[in-house]
N, C-alpha and C positions, 0 to 999 in steps of 0.2 A: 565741604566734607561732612560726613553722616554723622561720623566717630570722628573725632578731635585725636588726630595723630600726636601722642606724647614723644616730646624729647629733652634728652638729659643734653644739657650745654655746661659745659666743663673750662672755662678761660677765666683767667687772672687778669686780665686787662679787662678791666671794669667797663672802660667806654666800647669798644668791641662788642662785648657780652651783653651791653644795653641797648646798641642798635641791632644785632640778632636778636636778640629778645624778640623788642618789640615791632621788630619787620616779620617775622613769624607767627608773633601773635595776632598781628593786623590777619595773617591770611590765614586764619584757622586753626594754627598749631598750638598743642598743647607744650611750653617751654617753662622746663624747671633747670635755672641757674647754681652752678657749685663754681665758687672761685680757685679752688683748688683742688688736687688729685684725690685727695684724703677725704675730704667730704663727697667728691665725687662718687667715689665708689660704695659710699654709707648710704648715698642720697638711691643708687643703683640697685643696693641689697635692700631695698626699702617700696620700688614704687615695680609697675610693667612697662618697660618702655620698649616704642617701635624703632628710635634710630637715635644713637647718640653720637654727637659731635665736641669732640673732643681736641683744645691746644695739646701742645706740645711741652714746652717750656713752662710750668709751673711748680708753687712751693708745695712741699711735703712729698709731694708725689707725682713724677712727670708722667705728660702723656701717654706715653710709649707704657711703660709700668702700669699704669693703668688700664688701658689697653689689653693688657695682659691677665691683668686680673682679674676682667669683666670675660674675657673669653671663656677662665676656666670654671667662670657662672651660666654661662650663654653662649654657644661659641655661635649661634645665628643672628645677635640681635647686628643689626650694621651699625657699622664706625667708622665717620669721616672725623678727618683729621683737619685744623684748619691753623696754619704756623708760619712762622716765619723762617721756618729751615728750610733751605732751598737748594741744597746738597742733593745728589742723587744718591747716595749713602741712607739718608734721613728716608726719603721716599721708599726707594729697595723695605729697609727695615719697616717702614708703615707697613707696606703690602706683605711682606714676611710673618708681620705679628698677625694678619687675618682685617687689615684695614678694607673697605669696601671703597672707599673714596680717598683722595688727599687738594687741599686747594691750599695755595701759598697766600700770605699776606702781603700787600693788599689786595681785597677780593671785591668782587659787585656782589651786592646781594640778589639780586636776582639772578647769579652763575649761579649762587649757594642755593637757592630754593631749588633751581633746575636740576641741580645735581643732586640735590635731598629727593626730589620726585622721580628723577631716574632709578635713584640704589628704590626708591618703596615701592615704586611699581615691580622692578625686579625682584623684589624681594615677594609682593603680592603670589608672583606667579610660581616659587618652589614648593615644595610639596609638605608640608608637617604631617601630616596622618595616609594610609594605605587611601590610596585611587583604586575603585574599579575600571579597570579597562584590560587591553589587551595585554596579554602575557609577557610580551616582549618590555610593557612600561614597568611591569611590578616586578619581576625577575631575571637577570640577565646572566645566562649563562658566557661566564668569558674564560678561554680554554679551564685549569682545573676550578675555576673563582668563580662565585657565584654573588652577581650583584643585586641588595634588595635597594632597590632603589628610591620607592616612597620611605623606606627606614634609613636610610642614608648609612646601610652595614656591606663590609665587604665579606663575605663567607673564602673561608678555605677550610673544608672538612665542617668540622663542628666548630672550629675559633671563626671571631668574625675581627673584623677592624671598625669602629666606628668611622666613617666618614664625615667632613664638613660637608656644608650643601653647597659648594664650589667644588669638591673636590667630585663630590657625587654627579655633577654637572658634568663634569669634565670627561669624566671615565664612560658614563654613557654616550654622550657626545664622539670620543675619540673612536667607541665601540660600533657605533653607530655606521661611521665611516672609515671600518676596520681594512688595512689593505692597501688604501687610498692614501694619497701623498693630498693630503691638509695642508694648506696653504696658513700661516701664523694670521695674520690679518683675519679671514674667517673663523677663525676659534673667537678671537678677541673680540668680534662684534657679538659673536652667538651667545659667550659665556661671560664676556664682559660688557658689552655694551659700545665699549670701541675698542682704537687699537692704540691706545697710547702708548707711548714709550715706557710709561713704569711702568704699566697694563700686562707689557711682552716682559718686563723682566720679571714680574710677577708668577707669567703663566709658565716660564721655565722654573722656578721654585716648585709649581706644582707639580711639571712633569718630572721633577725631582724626586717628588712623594710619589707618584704613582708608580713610577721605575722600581722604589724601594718596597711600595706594598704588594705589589705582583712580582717580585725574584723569585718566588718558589716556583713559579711555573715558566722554565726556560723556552717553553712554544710560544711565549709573550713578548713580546722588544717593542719597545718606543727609541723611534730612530728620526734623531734631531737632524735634517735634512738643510743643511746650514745657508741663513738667510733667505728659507723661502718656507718651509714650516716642517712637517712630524708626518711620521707615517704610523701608525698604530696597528704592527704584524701578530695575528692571531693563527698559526700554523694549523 
């Protein structure tokens, strides 16, 4: 690596936190340790970080709250989760708070790298600042909404919505192949990178939001085509 990818590690189980450490350290990464939620999130307001990895289960301040707190700092930086809650409850709520990843304990640490270089390369490729290129990437007109897409803003009239850059993803994506019966599994490779089981209850949370940010324009329906994917109708 050219630049030393910094990440904040956030786990109360001391010996955990010392073989991540120092298995990340060996390959490059930059790993700053907080034993617990409270410090974590000081440690957060304090440095630039590219991915933090965060327990679940710790003192002053659990994962999840935490979690939460750094979103309404960032809501782009990514956040995997790494715990011993193995509930699909736990999971759902990971991916709900805006988790990019989640791995159960006990884990290989080379799944964990793999999966740290998945979410950065993905993350490499969204968009922070306006792109030149053609019209249809920087502006999308969808019935009365208008998507700015490198800004990650949903317009109606003059109000906008800010967008996450998953949601921004999505909406383009669905627009893209507007009309078209989308099969679940291809959304989840394109927008998530696969199609895992949290992954889909995930992306129905989203089309959740996006149902609700486009109600003003009833020529718009996202129509859940049950166990096979979504049709995204633009009249």
């Amino acid at each position: 690596m050219s630049k030393k990818v910094k990440v904040l590690l956030v786990e109360d189980d001391r010996i955990i936190a010392k073989l991540v450490k120092k298995y990340l350290d060996i390959r490059g990464y930059d790993v700053i340790y907080c034993d617990n939620g409270k410090a974590g999130l000081t440690t957060f307001n304090n440095y630039n970080f590219d991915i933090c990895i965060f327990d679940v289960m710790m003192p002053y301040k659990d994962g999840f709250t935490l979690a939460q707190e750094v979103r309404k700092i960032d809501e782009f930086v990514p956040i995997l989760f790494i715990t011993s809650k193995t509930l699909t409850k736990d999971k759902i709520k990971a991916f709900k708070i805006g988790a990019d990843d989640y791995i159960t304990k006990p884990f290989d640490m080379e799944e964990l790298l793999l999966r740290i270089e998945v979410i950065l390369k993905r993350q490499q490729s969204k968009p922070k600042t306006p792109v030149e290129e053609d019209n249809d990437n920087v502006k999308l007109q969808i019935g009365n909404y208008v998507l700015d897409f490198p800004y990650q803003k949903l317009y109606l009239g003059d109000d906008f919505r800010k967008l996450t850059t998953r949601e921004a993803e999505l909406l383009r994506f669905l627009f893209k192949h507007r009309n078209d019966l989308i099969r679940r599994e291809y959304i989840l490779q394109e927008i998530w990178g696969d199609d895992d089981y949290y992954k889909g209850r995930s992306l129905d949370v989203f089309m959740s939001r996006l149902r609700k940010y486009l109600k003003d324009d009833p020529a718009i329906q996202i129509i859940n085509v049950h166990a096979i994917g979504f049709k995204f109708i633009v009249a």
